[in-house]
Legacy VTK file of the C-alpha trace (Angstrom):
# vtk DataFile Version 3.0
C-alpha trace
ASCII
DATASET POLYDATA
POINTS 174 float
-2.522 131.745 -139.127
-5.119 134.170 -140.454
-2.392 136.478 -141.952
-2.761 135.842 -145.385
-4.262 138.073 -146.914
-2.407 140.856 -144.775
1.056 139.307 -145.363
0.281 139.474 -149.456
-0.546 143.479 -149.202
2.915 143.634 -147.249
4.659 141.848 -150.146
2.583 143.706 -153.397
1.756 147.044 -152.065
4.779 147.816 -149.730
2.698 147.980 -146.935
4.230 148.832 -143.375
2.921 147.237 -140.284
2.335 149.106 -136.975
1.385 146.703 -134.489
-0.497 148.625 -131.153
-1.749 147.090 -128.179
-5.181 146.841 -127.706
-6.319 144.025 -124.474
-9.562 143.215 -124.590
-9.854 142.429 -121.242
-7.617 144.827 -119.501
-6.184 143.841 -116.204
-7.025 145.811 -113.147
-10.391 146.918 -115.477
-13.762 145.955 -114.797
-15.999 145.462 -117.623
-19.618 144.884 -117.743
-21.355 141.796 -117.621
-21.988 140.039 -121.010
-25.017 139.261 -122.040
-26.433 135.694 -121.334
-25.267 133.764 -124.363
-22.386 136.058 -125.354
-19.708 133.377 -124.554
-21.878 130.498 -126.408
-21.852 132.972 -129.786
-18.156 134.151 -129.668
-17.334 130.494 -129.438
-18.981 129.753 -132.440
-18.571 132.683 -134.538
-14.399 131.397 -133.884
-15.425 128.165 -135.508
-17.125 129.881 -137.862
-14.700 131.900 -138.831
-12.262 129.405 -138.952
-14.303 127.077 -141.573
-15.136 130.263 -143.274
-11.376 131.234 -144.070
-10.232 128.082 -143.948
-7.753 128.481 -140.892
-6.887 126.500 -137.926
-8.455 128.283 -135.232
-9.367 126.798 -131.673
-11.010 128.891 -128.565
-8.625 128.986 -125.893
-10.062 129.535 -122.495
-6.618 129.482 -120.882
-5.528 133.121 -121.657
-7.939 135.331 -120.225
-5.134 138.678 -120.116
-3.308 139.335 -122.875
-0.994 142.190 -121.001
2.429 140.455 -120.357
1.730 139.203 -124.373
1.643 142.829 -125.364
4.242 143.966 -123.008
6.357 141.392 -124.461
5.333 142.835 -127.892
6.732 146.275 -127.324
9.861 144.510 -126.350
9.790 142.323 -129.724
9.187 145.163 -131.924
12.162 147.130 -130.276
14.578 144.731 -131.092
13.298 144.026 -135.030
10.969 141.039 -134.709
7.611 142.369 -133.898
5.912 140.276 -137.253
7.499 137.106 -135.936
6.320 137.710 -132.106
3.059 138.449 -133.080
2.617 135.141 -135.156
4.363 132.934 -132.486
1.674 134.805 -129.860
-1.423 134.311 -132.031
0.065 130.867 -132.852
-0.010 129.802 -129.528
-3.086 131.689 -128.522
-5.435 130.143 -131.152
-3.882 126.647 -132.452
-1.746 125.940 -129.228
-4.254 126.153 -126.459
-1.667 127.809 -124.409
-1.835 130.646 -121.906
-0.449 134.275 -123.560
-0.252 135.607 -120.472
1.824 133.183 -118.579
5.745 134.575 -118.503
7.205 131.622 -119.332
5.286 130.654 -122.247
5.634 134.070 -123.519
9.674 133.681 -123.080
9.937 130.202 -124.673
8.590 131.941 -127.719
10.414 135.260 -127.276
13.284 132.595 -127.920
11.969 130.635 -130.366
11.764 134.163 -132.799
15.349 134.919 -131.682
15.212 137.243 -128.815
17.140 137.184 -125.754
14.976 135.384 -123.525
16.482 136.600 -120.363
16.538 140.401 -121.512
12.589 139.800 -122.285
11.884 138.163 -119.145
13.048 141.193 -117.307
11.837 143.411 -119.589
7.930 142.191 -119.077
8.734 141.405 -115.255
9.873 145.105 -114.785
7.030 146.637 -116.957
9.088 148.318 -119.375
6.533 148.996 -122.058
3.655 149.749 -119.621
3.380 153.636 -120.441
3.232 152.844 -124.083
0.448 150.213 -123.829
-1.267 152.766 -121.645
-1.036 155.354 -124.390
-1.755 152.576 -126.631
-5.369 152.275 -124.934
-6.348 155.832 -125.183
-5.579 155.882 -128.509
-7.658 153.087 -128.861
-10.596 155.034 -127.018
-10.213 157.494 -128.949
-10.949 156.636 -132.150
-13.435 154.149 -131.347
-11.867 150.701 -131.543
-13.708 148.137 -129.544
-12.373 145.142 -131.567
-9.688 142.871 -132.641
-8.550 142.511 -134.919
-8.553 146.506 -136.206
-7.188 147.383 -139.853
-6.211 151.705 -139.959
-5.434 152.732 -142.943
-5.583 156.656 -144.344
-7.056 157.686 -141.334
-10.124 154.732 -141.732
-10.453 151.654 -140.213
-12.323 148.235 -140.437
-12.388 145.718 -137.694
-12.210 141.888 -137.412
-10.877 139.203 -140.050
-10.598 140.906 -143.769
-10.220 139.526 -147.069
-7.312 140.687 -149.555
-10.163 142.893 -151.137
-11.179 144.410 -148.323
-7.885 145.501 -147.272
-6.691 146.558 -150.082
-9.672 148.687 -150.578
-9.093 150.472 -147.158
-5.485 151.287 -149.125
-6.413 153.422 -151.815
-9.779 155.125 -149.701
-8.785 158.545 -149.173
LINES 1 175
174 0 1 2 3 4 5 6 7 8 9 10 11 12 13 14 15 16 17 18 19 20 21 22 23 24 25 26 27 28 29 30 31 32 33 34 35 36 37 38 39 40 41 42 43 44 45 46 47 48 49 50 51 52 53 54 55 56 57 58 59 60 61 62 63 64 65 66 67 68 69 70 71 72 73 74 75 76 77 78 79 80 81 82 83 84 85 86 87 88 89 90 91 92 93 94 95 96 97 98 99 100 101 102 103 104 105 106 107 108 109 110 111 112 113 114 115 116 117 118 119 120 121 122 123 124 125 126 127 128 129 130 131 132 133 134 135 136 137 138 139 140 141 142 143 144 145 146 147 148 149 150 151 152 153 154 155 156 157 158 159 160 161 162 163 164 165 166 167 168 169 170 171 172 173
């Protein structure tokens, strides 16, 4: 999808990836109201971005948590294929029109990147990873982040879609 230009620092700068959770709309948190218009503008700043980098991006009003997603995440990353779950997700998510927070979407692609669909159905179910998306969150809070997605590098960070350049700048700042 829109990994590009982060998949070609992984490869030429031996960048390591360190996926967190971060929902934007929490379950079991209320959030404000948006502004009148808010919904009309992040739907077209998707298209926009999608013409503007070239990538096949669609708004999906299916999904509206993300928490089973990242709980399945955690589970993904513990067993080696946290890249791979993360692509199927966003995959799904924005091309797919399908819900991220339905459990048995999220295991048909648990098995699709070669986990043990079963093991992550029980996993999510039983709320294995919940502490660490907790912690996770405060993290999040804690340095500021109120977007996705967020680039931290050396202690810096940049949010939303990035070029090569602007990635590989946040590299060598110090």
């Amino acid at each position: 999808m829109g990994s590009a230009p982060l998949n070609q620092l992984v490869e030429e700068e031996n960048v390591e990836i360190e996926w967190r959770s971060f929902e934007l709309k929490p379950e079991g948190v209320e959030l404000p109201p948006k502004p009148e218009g808010y919904m009309e503008q992040a739907r077209a700043n998707v298209k926009r971005m999608s013409e503007q980098y070239g990538l096949d991006m669609k708004w999906n009003d299916k999904s509206s948590h993300s928490h089973f997603a990242h709980e399945g995440a955690k589970f993904a990353e513990q067993h080696g294929k946290a890249d791979a779950y993360h692509d199927a997700v966003f995959k799904a998510q924005f091309q797919e029109d399908r819900d991220i927070n339905d459990l048995a979407v999220l295991t048909a692609i648990a098995e699709a990147v070669g986990l043990d669909g079963s093991a992550f159905r029980r996993s999510v179910e039983n709320r294995e990873f919940e502490q660490a998306i907790l912690e996770d969150r405060q993290t999040a809070e804690q340095i500021g982040i109120t977007g996705v997605p967020c680039f931290i590098a050396n202690e810096q960070g940049i949010m939303g879609a990035q070029t090569y350049d602007s990635l590989a700048a946040l590299l060598k700042k110090k």
